[in-house]
Chimera marker file (.cmm) of the C-alpha trace (Angstrom):
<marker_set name="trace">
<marker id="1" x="0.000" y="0.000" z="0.000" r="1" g="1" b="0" radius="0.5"/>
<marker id="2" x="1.009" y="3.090" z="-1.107" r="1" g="1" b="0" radius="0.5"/>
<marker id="3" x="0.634" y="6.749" z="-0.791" r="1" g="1" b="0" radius="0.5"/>
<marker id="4" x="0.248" y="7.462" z="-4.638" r="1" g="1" b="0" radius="0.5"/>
<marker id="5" x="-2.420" y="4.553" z="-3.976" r="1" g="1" b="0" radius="0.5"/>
<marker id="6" x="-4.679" y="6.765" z="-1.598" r="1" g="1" b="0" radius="0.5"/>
<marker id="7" x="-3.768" y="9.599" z="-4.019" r="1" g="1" b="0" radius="0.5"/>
<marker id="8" x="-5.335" y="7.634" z="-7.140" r="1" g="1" b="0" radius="0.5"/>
<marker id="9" x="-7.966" y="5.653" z="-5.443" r="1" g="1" b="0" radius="0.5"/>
<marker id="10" x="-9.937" y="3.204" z="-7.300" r="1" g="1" b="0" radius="0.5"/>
<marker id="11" x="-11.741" y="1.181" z="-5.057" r="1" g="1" b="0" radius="0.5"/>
<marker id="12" x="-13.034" y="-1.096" z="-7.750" r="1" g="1" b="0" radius="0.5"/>
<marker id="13" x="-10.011" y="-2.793" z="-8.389" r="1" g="1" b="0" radius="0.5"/>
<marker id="14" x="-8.960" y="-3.731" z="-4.648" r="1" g="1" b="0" radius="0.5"/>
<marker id="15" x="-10.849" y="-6.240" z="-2.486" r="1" g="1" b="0" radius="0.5"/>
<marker id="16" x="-11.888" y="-5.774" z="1.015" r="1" g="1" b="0" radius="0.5"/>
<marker id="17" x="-8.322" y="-6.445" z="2.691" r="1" g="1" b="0" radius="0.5"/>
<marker id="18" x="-7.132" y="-4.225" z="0.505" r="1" g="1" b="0" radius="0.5"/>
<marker id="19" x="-9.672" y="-1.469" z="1.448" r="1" g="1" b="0" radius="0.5"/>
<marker id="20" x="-9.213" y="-1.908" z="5.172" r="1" g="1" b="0" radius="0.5"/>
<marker id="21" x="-5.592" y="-1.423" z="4.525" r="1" g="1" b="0" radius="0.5"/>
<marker id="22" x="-5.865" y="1.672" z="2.543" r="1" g="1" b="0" radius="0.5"/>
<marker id="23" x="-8.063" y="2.997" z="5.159" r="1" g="1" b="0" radius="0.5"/>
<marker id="24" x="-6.204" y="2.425" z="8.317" r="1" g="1" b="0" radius="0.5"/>
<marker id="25" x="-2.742" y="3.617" z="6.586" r="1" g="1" b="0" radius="0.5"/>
<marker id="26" x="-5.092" y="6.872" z="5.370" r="1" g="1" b="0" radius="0.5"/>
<marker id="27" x="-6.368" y="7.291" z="8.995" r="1" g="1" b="0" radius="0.5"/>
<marker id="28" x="-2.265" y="7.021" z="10.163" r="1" g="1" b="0" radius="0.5"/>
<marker id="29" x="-1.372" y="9.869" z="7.199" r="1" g="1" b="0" radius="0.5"/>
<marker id="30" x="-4.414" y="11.997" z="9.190" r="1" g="1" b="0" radius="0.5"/>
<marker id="31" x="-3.237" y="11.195" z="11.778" r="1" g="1" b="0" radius="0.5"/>
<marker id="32" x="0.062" y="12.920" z="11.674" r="1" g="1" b="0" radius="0.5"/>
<marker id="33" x="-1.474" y="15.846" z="10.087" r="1" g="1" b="0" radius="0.5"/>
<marker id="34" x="-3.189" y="16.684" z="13.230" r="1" g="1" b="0" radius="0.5"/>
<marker id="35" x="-0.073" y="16.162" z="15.282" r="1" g="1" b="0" radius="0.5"/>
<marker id="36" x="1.727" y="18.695" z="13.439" r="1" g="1" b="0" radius="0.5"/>
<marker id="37" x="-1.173" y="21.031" z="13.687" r="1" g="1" b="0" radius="0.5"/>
<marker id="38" x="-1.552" y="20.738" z="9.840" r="1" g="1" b="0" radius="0.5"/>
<marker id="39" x="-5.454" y="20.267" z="8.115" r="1" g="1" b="0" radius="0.5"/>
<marker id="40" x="-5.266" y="17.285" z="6.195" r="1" g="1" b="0" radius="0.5"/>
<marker id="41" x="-5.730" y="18.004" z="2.356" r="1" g="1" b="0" radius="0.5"/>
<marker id="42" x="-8.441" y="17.648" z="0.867" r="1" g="1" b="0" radius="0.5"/>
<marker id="43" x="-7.658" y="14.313" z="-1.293" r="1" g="1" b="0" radius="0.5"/>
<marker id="44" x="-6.744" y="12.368" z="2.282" r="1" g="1" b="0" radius="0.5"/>
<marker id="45" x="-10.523" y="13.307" z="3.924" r="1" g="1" b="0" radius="0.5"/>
<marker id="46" x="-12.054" y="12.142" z="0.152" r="1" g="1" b="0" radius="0.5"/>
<marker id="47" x="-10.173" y="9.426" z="0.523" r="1" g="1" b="0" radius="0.5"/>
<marker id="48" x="-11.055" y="7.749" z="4.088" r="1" g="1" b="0" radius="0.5"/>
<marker id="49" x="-14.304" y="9.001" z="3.245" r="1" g="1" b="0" radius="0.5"/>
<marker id="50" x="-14.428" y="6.977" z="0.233" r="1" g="1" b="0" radius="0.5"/>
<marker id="51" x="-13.275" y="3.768" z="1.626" r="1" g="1" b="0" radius="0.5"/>
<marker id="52" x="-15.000" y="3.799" z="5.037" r="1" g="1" b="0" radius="0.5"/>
<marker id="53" x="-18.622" y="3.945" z="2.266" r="1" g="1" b="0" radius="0.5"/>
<marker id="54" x="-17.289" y="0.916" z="0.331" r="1" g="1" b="0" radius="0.5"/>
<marker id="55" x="-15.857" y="-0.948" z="3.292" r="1" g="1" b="0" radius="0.5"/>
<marker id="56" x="-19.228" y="-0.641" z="5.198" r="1" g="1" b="0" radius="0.5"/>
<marker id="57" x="-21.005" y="-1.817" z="1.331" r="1" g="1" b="0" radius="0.5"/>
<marker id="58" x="-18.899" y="-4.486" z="1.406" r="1" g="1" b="0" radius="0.5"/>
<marker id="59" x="-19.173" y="-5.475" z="4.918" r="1" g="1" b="0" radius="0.5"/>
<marker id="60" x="-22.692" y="-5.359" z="4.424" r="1" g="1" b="0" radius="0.5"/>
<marker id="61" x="-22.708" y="-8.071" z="1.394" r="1" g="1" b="0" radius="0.5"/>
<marker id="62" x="-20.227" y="-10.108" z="3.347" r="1" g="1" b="0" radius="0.5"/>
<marker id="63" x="-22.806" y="-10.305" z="6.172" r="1" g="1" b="0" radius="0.5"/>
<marker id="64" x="-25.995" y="-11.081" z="3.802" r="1" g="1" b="0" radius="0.5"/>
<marker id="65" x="-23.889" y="-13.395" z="2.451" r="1" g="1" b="0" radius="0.5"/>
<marker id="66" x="-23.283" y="-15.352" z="5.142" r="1" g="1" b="0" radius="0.5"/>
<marker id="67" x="-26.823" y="-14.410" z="6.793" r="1" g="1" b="0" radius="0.5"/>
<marker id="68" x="-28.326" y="-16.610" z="3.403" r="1" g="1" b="0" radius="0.5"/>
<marker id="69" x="-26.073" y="-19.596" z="3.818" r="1" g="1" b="0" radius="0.5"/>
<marker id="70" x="-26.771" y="-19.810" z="7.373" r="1" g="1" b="0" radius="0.5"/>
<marker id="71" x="-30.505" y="-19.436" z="6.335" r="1" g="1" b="0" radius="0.5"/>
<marker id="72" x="-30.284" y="-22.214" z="3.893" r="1" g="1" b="0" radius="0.5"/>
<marker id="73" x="-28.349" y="-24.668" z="6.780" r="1" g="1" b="0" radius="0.5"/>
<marker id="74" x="-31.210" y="-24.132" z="8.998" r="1" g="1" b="0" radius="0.5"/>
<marker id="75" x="-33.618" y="-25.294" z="6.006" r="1" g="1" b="0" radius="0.5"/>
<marker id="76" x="-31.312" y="-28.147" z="5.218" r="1" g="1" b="0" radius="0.5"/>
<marker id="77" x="-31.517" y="-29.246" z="9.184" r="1" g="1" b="0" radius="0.5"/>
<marker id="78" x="-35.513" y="-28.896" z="9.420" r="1" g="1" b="0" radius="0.5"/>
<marker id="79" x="-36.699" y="-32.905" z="10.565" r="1" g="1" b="0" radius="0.5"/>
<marker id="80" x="-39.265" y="-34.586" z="7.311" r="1" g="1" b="0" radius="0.5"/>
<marker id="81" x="-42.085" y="-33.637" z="10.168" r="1" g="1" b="0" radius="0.5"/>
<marker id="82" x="-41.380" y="-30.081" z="9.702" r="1" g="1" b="0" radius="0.5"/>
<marker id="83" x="-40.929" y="-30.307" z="6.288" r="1" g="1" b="0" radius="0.5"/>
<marker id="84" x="-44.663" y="-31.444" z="6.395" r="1" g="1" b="0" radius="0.5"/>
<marker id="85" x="-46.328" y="-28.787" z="8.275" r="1" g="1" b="0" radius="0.5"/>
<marker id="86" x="-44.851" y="-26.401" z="6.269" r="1" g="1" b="0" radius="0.5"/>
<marker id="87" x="-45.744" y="-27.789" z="2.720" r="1" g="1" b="0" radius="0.5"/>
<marker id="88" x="-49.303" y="-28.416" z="4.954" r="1" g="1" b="0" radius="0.5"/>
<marker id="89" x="-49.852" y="-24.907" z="5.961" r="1" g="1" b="0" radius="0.5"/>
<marker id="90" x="-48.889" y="-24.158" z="2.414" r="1" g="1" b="0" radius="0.5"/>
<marker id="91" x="-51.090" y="-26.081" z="1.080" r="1" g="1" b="0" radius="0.5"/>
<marker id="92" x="-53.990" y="-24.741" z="3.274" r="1" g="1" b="0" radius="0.5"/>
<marker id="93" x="-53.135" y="-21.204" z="1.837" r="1" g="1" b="0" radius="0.5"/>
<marker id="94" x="-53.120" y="-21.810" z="-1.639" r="1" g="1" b="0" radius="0.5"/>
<marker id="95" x="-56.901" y="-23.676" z="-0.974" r="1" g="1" b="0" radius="0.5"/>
<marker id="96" x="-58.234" y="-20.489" z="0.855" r="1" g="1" b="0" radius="0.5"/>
<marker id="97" x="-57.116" y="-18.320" z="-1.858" r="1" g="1" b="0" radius="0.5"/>
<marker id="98" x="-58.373" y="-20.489" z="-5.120" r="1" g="1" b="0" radius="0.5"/>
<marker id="99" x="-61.708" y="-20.625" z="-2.377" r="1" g="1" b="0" radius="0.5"/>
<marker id="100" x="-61.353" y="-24.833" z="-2.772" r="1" g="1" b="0" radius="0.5"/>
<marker id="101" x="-62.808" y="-26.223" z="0.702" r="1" g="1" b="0" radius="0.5"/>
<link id1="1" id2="2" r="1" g="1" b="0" radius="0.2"/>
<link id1="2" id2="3" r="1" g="1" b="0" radius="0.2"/>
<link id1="3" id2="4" r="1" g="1" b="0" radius="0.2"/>
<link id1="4" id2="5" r="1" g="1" b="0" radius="0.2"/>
<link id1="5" id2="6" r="1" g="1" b="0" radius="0.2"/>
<link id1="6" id2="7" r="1" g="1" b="0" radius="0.2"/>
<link id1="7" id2="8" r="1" g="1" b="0" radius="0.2"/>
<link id1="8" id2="9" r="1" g="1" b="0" radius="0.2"/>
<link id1="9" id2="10" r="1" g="1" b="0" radius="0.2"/>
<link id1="10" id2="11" r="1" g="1" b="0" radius="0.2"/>
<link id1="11" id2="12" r="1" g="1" b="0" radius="0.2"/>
<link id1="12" id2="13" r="1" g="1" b="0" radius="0.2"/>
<link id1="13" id2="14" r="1" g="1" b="0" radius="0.2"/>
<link id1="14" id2="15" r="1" g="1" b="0" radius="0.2"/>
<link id1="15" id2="16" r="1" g="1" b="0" radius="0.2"/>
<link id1="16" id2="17" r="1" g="1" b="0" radius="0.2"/>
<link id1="17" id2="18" r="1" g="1" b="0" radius="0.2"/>
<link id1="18" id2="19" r="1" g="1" b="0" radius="0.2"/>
<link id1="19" id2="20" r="1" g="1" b="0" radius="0.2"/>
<link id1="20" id2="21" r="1" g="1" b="0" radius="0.2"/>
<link id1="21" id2="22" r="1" g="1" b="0" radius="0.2"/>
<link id1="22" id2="23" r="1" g="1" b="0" radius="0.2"/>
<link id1="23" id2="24" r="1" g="1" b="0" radius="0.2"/>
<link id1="24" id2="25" r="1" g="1" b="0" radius="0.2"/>
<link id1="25" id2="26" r="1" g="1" b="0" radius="0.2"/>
<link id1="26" id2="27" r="1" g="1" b="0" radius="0.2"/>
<link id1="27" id2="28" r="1" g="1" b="0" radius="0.2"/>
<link id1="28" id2="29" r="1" g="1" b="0" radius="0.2"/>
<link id1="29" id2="30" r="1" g="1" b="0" radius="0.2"/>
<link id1="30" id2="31" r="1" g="1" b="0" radius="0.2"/>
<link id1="31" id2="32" r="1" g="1" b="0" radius="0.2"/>
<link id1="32" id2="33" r="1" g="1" b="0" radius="0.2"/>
<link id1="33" id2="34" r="1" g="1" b="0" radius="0.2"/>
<link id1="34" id2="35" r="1" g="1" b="0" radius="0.2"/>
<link id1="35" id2="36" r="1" g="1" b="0" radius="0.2"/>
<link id1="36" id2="37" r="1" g="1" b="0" radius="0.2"/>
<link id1="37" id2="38" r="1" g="1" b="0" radius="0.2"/>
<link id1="38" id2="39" r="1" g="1" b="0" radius="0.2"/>
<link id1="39" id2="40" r="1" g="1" b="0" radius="0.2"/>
<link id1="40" id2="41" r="1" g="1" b="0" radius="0.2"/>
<link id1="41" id2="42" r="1" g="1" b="0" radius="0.2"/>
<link id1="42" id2="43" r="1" g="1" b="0" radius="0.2"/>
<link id1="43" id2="44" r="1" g="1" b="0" radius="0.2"/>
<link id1="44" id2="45" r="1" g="1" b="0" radius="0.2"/>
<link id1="45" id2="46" r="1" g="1" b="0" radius="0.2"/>
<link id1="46" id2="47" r="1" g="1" b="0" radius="0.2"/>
<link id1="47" id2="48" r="1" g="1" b="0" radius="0.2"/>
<link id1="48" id2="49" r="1" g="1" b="0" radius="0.2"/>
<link id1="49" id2="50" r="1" g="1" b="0" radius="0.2"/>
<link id1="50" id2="51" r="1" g="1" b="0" radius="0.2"/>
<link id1="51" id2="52" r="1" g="1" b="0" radius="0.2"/>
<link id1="52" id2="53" r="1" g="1" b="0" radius="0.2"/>
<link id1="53" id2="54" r="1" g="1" b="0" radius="0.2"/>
<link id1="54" id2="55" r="1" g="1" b="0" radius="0.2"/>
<link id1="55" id2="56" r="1" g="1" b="0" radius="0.2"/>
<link id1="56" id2="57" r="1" g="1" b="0" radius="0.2"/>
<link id1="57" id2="58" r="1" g="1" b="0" radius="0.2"/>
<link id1="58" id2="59" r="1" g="1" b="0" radius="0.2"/>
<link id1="59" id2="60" r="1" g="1" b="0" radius="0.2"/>
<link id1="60" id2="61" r="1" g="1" b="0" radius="0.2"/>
<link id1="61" id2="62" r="1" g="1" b="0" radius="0.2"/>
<link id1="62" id2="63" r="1" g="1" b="0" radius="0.2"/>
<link id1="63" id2="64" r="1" g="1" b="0" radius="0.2"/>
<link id1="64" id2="65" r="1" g="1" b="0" radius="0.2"/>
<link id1="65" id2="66" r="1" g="1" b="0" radius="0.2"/>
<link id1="66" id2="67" r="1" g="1" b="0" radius="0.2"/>
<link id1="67" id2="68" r="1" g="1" b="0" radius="0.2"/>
<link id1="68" id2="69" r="1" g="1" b="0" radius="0.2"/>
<link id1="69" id2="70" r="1" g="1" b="0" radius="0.2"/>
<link id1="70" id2="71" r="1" g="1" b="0" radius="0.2"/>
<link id1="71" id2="72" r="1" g="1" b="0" radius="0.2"/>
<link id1="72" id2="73" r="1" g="1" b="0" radius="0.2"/>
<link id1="73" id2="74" r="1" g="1" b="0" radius="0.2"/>
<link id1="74" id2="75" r="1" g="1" b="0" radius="0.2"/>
<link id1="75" id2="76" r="1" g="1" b="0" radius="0.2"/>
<link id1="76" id2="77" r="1" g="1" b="0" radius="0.2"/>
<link id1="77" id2="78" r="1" g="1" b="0" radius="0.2"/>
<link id1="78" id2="79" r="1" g="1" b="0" radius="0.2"/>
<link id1="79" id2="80" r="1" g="1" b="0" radius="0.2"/>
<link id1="80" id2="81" r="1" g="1" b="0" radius="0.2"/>
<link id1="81" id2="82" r="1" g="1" b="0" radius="0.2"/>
<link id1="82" id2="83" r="1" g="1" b="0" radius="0.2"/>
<link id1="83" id2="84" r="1" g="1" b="0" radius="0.2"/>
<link id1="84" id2="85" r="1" g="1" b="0" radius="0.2"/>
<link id1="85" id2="86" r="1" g="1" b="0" radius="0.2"/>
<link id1="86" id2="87" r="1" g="1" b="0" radius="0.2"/>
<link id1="87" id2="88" r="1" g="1" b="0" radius="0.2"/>
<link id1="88" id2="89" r="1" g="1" b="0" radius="0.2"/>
<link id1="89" id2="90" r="1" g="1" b="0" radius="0.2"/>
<link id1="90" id2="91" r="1" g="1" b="0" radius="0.2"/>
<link id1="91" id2="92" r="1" g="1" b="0" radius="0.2"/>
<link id1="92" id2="93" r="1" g="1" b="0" radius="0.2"/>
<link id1="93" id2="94" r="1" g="1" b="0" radius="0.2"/>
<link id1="94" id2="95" r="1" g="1" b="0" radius="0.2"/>
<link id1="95" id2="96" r="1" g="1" b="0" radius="0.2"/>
<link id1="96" id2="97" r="1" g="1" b="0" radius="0.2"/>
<link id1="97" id2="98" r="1" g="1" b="0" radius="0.2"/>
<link id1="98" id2="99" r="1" g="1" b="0" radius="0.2"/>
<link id1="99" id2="100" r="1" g="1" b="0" radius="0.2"/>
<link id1="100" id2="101" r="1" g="1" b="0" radius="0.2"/>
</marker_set>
């Protein structure tokens, strides 16, 4: 990671690693602005402003991600009798709304 990488940012070609590490080395440049008593330029606020949005996107589809295929586990473990009721109730649904008794 670079500093003519935080300069040039492209977040689309960097994965989330990649991102975090950009981001924590931008927060570090920041940081020694504001020891010296110097205002960050403008490009450096951009910058961690830009990643923290695309890390927190990312994070985001990481977590769905993850939410789904825990989802479709918990499917997977139902017992047959479960199974049953549900395609039951279903089926109980579908009668009331074609109106068959």
């Amino acid at each position: 990671m670079s500093l003519a990488q935080l300069k040039n940012l492209n977040v689309d070609r960097m994965d989330v690693d990649e991102a975090i590490s950009l981001a924590t080395m931008a927060r570090a440049y920041a940081n020694g602005y504001e020891h010296y008593g110097v205002s960050p330029p403008a490009w450096l606020t951009g910058a961690i402003e830009t990643l923290d949005v695309e890390i927190n996107r990312r994070r985001r589809d990481i977590l769905q991600s993850r939410k789904r295929e825990l989802e479709a586990n918990l499917t997977q473990l139902r017992t047959r009798q479960e199974q049953r009721a549900d395609a039951e109730a279903e089926l109980a649904r579908l009668n009331d709304a074609l109106g068959v008794k």
